[in-house]
N, C-alpha and C positions, 0 to 999 in steps of 0.2 A: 942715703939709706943705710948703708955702712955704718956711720955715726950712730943710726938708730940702735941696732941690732949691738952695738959696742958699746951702750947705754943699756939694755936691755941685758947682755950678758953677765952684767955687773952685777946686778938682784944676783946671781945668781948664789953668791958666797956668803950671801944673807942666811942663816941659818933660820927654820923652817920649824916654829912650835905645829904643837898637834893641836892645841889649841888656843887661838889665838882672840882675846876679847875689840868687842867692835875697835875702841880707841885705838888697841892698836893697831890696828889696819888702817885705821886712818891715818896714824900719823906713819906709819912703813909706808903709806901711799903717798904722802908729803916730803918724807924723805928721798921718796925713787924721784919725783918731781922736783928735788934741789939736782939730783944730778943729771936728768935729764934737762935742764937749764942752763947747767953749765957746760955743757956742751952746745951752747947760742942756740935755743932753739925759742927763750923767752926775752921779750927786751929786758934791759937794767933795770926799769923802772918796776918791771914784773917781778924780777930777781927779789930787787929789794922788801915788796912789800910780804912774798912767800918765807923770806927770811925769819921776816916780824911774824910770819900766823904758826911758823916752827918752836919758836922760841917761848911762846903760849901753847901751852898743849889746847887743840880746839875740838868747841864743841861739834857735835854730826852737822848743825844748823850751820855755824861759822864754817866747816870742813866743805858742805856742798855750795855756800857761795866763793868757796875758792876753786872749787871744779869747774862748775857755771861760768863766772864771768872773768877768775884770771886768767884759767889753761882752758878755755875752749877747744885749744887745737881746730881753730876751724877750716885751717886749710887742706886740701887733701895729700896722700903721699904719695910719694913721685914715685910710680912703677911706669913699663911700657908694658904694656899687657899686649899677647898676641890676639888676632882677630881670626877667628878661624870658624866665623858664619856670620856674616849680615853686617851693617856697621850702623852704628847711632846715627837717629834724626835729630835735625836743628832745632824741633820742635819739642818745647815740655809733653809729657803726657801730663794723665792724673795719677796713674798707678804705674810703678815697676815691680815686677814680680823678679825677687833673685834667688836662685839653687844654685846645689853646690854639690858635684855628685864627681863619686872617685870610683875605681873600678873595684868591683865585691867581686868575692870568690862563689856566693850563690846568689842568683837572681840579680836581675837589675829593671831596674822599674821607673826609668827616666822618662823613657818615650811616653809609657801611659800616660806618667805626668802632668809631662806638654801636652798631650793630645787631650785630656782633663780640662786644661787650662782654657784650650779654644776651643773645647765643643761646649763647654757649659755656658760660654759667655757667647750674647747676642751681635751681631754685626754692629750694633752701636756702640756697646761696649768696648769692642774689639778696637776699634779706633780711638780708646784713651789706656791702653794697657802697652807696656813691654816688657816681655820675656828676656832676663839676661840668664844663660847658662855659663856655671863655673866650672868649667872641665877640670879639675883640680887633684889629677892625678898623674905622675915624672914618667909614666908610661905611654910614649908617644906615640907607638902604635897603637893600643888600643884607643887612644884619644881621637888618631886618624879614622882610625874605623868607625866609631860612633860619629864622628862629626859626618861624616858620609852619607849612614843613617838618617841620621836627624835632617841633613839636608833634602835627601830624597823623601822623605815622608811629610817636609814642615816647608817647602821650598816656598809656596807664595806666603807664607808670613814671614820668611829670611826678605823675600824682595819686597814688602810693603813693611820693612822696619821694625815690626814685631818681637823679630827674636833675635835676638845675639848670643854666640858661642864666644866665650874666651877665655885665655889663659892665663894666668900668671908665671912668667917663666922661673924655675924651680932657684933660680943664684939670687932671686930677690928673699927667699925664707929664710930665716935663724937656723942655725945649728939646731937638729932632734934629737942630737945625742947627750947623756949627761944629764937630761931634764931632774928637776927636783919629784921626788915617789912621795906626792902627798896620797894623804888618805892610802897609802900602802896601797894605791894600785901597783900592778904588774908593768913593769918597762913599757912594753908594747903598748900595752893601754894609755900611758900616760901620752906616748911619743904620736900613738892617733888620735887624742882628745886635742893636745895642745898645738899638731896639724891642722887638725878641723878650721883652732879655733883661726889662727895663721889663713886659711881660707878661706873665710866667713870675711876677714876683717878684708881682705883683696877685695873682694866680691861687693859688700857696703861703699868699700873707696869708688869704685869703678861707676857704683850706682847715682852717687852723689849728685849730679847735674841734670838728670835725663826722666824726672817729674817730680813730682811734689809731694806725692807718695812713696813708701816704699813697705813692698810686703815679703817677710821673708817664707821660703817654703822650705821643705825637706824634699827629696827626688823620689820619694815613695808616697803619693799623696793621690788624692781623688779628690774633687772640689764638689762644691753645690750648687744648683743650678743659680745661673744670674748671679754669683757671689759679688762683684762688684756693685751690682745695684745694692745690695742689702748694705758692703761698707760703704756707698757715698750718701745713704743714708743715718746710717750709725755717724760718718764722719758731720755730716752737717746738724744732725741733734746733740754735740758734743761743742757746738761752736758757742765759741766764748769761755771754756772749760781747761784748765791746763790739763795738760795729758801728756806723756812720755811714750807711752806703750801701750795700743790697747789691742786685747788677745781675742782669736776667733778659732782658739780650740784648744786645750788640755793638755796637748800631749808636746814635748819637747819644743825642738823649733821651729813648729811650725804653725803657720796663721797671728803670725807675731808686725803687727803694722807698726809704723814709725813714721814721722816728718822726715821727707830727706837734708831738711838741715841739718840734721842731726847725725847724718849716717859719718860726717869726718870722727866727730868726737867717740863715735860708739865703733868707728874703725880702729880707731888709736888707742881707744882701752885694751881691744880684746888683744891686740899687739904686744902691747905693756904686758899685759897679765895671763897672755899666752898660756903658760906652764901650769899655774896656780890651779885651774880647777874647768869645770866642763864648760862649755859653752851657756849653756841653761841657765849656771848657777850664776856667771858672770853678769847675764843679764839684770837678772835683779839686783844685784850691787849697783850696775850701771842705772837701772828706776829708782832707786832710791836717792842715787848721788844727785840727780837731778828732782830730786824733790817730789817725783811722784812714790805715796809711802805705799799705796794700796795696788792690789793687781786690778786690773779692769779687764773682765771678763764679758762677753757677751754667748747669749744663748740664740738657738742652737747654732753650733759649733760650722763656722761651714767649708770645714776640712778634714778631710778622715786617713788617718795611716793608713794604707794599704799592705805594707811589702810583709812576707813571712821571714825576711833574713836580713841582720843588721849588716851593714857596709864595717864593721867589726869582726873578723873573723869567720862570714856569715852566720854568727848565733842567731839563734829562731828570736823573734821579735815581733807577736802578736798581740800588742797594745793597739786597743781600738780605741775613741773618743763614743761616747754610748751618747754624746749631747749632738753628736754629727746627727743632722738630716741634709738628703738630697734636695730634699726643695725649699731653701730659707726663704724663697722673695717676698714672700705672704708678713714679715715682718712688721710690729705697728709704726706708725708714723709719731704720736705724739709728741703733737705740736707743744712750741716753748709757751711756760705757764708757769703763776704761782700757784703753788699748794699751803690749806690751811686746815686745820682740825681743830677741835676741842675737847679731844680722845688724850687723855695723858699719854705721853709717849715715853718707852720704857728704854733709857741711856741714850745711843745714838742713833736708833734705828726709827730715822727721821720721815714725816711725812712723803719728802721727795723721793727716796728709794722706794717705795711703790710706783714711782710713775719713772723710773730709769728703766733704760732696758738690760743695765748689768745686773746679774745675778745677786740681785738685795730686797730685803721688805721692809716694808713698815711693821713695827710693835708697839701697841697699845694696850693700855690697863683695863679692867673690865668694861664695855663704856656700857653707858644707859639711854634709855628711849630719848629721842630727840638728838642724840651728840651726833657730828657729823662728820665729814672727809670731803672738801670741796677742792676742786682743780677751776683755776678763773684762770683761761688762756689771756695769751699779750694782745691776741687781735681776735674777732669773730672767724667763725670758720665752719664748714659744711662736713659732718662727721656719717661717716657710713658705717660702720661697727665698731661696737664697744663691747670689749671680754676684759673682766675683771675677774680675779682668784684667791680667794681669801684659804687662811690656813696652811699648814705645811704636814710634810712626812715624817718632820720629826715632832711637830705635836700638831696632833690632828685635831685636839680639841678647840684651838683657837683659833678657830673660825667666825665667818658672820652667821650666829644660827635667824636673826631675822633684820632682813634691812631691805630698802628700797634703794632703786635706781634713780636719777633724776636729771633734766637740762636743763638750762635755765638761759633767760634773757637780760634784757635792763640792769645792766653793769650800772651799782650805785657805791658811792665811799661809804664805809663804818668806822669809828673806832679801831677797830681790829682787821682793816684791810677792804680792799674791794671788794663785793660781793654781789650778786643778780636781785634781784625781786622777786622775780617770775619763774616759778619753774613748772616740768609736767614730769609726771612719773610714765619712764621709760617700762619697767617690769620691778620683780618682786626677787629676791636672790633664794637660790635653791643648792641646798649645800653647801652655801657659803659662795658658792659662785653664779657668776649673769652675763648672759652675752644674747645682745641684743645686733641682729643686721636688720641694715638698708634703713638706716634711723634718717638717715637725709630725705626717704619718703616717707615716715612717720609725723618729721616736726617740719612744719613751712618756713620758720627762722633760723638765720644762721644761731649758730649755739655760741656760748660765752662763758658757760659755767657747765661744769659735770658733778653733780652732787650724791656720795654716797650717806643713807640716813638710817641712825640705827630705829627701828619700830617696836621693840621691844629688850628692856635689858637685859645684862647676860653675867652669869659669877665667871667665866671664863675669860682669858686676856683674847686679842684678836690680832691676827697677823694680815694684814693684808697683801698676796704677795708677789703680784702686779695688774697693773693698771694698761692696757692695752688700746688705744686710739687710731682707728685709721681715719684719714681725711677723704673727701672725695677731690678727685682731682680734674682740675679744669680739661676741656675739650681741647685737645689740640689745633692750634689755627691752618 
């Protein structure tokens, strides 16, 4: 660990533009990565071949297959962390839930939390989640005192595995003094940003074996009811999709899900790059290096800041998330499907972004009577409401001002993809939008095809700007 930190101190004498273009960060990130190598932490054969991608200045493309598959860093780093509530099951979960809370001068908002965590989630739930807390403050008494807390108030989820308190013992952190004053922060600021970040990466390391999942939170937070059911939904309409990061709320870090295979290599960055800049910003470096270029957001939000005081100084700190609702579970299912149109589609805002549940639409050119928007699921399937939304706030004219709803059967080939034969019109769209329930007692076949039809044409473009599907879901046995 020593060697680390004695690698890491090194950057230090790297002088520090104010602005610095992508290239070079990549290749200052290729050079920290020659000396972190030579201090034996990459085989020869590794050595050798980062040699060769130094000696070519590389592209961002060339740069992230040298992240990915030469320096994975995939093994974890060797801390003893103390246990000072509950201890790990042998058992994977689905989800680990990790905070990181140090002691503020106003308000502290941990307990609610927790107590957030496991009132909004169902007893079924509850049995694929765990709670790790990072006590991550050199203040041992008050660490004794809250763990006390937390015990007494959280005691049978300590004894059914739940939750774990821990610490990272303070001789395993880098020197806070000295840090580099980028962006002309203030000392202090700098010396608690690049603490955080020192404890984020503890907290990922720790997590790394104990599910499959990993969701990160902040210690000032309120959840939404059933939030797990909504992400192992989200996660299982995502299957098959590469993904790095996908986000369930706006604001900082929090509601930020991950693959725990992933949490070595995104421990070892924030370590590396500690000093450099806030935790937040690091992230997206780290989505990108891995290839994901886009944010993947989903709506609404199902986490909300709560606290009035930043663990900063306590500065007032009343950023809300306005996409939080308390009850996401009602989220659609939209079953896996191709999408088809004959609507010109205007650059990249493609058929399928209508029928994502991230924050995107479809944009088409004015279409005309008869042009259409068809979704032909992979299997037949029993569907109980359908809300569709055409148009946006920032142009409200492109909307569907006249189209029909439609379902259809008898999945036959064409030319131009599969398509139904048979369909019946569901309703008539009214302001541009249609939502029809209980379609499973309207049509006696299962459905195969959802067909939006234009009925009359229109000089304005049309945005369609999601497509909403629930299924009906079989009887429990």
């Amino acid at each position: 660990m020593r060697l680390l930190w004695k690698s890491v101190d090194k950057m230090r004498c790297l002088r520090k533009r104010s602005t610095i273009p992508f290239l070079g960060f990549l290749i200052t990130f290729l050079l920290f990565l020659n000396l972190y190598i030579e201090d034996g932490y990459v085989l020869e054969e590794d050595k050798r071949q980062l040699r060769e991608a130094s000696v070519h200045p590389p592209s961002s493309e060339r740069y992230v297959h040298t992240f990915r598959d030469l320096s994975n860093f995939s093994g974890t780093i060797n801390v003893t962390y103390r246990y000072l509530a509950g201890t790990p099951l042998n058992r994977k979960k689905y989800l680990t839930i990790g905070l990181s809370s140090v002691k503020r001068k106003r308000g502290n908002y941990l307990l609610e939390t927790i107590k957030s965590i496991f009132d909004q989630s169902s007893y079924e739930e509850l049995k694929e989640i765990v709670v790790v807390v990072h006590l991550a403050d050199f203040d041992l008494v008050w660490c004794e005192n809250l763990v006390q807390e937390i015990t007494r108030k959280f005691a049978h989820h300590i004894i059914s595995g739940r939750l774990l308190v821990i610490q990272a013992p303070e001789e395993y952190y880098p020197s806070l003094d000295g840090l580099k004053r980028n962006y002309n922060d203030p000392e202090d600021r700098v010396r608690f940003r690049s603490k955080q970040n020192v404890d984020y990466a503890f907290l990922l390391n720790f997590c790394t074996n104990l599910s499959h999942f990993y969701m990160m939170l902040e210690d000032d937070v309120r959840c939404s009811r059933n939030f797990l059911t909504v992400l192992k939904k989200v996660i299982t309409s995502r299957e098959g999709s590469y993904w790095v990061m996908l986000e369930f709320s706006k604001l900082g870090y929090i509601g930020k899900l991950y693959h725990s295979r992933d949490l070595p290599r995104l421990a070892h960055f924030l370590l590396m790059f500690y000093q450099e800049m806030p935790c937040d910003w690091l992230l997206i470096h780290f989505r990108g290096l891995l290839a994901q270029k886009d944010v993947i957001r989903f709506k609404p939000s199902l986490f909300q800041h709560m606290g009035y005081y930043s663990s900063y100084k306590g500065a007032e700190n009343k950023l809300k998330d306005d996409d939080f609702e308390e009850d996401s579970i009602d989220i659609p299912d939209n079953p896996p499907a191709s999408l088809y149109t004959n609507i010109n589609v205007f650059e990249n805002y493609d058929a399928t972004k209508a029928y994502s549940t991230v924050d995107e639409y479809f944009w088409g050119k004015p279409p005309s009577t008869g042009d259409f928007f068809v979704i032909v699921f992979n299997k037949s399937t029993k569907i109980s409401k359908i809300k569709i939304a055409t148009g946006s706030d920032d142009r409200q004219n492109d909307f569907l001002h006249h189209g029909a709803l439609e379902v259809g059967e008898k999945l036959v080939g064409t030319k131009k993809g599969k398509q139904c034969s048979s369909y019946i019109t569901l309703g008539e769209f009214k302001n541009g939008n249609i939502e029809v329930q209980d379609v499973d007692h309207k049509i006696a076949f299962e459905i195969e095809c959802v067909r939006i039809v234009v009925t009359a044409s229109q000089k304005e473009w049309l945005i369609i700007r999601s497509i909403s599907l629930w299924t009906t879901q079989p009887p429990s046995q």
